[in-house]
Backbone bond lengths (Angstrom), bond angles and torsions (degrees), N, CA, C in turn:
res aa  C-N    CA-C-N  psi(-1)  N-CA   C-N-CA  omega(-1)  CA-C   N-CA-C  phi
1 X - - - 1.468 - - 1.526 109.92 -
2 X 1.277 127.23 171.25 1.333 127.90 -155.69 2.013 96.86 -137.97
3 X 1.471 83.07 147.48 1.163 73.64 177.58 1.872 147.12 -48.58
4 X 1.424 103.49 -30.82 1.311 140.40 161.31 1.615 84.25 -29.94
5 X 1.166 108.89 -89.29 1.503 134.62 -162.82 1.318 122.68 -28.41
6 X 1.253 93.25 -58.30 1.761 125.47 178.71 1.956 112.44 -53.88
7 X 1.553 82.37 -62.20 1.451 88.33 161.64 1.393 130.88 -48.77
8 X 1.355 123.35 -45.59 1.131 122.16 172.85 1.297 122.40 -61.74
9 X 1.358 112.69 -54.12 1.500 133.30 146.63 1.669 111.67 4.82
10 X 1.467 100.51 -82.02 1.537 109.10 -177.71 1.291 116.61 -72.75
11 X 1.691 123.80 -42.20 1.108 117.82 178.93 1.455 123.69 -43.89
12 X 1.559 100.89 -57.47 1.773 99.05 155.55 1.788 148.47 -53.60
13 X 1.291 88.03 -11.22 1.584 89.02 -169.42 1.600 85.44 -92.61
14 X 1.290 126.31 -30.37 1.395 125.87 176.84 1.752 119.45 -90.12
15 X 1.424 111.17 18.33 1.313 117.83 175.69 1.293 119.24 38.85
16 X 1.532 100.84 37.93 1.540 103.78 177.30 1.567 116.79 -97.33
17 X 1.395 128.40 157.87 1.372 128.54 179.26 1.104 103.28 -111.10
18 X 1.313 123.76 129.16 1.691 136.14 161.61 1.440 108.90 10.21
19 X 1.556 88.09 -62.69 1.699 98.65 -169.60 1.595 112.93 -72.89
20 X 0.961 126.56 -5.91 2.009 142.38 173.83 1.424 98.55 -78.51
21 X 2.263 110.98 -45.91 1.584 108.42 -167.69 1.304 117.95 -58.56
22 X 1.772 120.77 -38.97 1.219 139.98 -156.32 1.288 92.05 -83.85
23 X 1.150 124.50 -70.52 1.512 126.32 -178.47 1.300 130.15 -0.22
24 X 2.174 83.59 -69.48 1.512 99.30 -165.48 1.636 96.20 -91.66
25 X 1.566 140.29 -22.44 1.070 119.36 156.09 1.763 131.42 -74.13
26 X 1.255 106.93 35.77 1.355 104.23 -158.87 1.622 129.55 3.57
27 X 1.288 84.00 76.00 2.262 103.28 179.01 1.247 64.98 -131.73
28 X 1.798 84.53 170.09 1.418 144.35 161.92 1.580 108.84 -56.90
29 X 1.443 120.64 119.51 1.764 108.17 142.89 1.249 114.44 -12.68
30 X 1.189 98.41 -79.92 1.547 107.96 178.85 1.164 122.43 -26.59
31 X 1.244 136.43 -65.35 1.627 151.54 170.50 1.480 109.84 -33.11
32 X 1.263 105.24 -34.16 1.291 112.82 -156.11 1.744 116.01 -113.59
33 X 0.864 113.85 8.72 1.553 154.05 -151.56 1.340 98.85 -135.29
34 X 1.168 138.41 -74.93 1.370 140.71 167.18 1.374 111.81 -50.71
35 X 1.675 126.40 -37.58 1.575 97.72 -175.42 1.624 108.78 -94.48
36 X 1.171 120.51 -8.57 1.559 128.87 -160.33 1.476 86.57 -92.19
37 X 1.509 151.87 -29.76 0.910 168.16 103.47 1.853 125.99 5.05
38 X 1.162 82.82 -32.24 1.803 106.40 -163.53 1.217 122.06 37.49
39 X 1.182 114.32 41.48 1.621 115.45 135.32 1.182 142.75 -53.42
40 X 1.204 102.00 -34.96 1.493 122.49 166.16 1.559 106.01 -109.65
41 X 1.256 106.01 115.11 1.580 114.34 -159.57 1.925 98.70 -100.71
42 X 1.393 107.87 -27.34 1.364 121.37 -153.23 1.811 104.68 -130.04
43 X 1.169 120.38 61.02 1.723 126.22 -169.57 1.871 99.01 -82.12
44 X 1.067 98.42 143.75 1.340 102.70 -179.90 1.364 106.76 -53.05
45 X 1.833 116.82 -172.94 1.486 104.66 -175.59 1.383 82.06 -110.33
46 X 1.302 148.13 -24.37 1.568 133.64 161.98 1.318 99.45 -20.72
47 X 1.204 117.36 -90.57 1.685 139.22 158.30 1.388 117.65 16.66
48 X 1.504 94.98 -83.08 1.797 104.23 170.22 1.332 118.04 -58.83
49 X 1.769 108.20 -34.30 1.669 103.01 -171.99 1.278 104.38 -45.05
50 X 1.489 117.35 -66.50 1.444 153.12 -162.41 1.884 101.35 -45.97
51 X 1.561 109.38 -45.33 1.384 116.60 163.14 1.436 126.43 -63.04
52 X 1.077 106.14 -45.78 1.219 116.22 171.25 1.402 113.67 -53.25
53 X 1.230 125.86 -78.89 1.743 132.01 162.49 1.227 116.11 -22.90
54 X 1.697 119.63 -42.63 1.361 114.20 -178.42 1.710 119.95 -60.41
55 X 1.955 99.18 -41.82 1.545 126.96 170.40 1.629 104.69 -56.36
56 X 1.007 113.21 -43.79 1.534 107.66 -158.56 1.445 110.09 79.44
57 X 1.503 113.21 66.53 1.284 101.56 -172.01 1.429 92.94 -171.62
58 X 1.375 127.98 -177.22 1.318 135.13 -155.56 1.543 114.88 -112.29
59 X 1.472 136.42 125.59 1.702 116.14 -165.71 1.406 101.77 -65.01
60 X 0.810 135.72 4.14 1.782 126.84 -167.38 1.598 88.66 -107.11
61 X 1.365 139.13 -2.69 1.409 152.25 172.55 1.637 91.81 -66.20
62 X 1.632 98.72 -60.36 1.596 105.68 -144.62 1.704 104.33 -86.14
63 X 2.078 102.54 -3.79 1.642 84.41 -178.78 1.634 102.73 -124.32
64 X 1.250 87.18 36.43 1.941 84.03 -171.32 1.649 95.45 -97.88
């Protein structure tokens, strides 16, 4: 699975909206929009950490 994927993955099981992801990882919509999207195929691991924390979940969650 891809990161895109993953992301979506959790965002839903946690009934979160884009705008909840960015929030609580303090990114951009944007940021977050682009990788759930996969535009951004390759996000830093700052990035994911910050995603990850927002998920409650582990970055090796979001790149496996």
């Amino acid at each position: 699975m891809s990161i895109a994927n993953n992301l979506k993955k959790f965002r839903a099981e946690n009934n979160y909206s884009l705008e909840k992801v960015a929030r609580l990882a303090d990114l951009s919509l944007n940021t977050i929009v682009k990788i759930e999207s996969g535009v951004n195929k390759n996000p830093t691991i700052d990035t994911l950490s910050k995603i990850a924390k927002a998920l409650d979940i582990g970055v090796d969650d979001l790149i496996e």
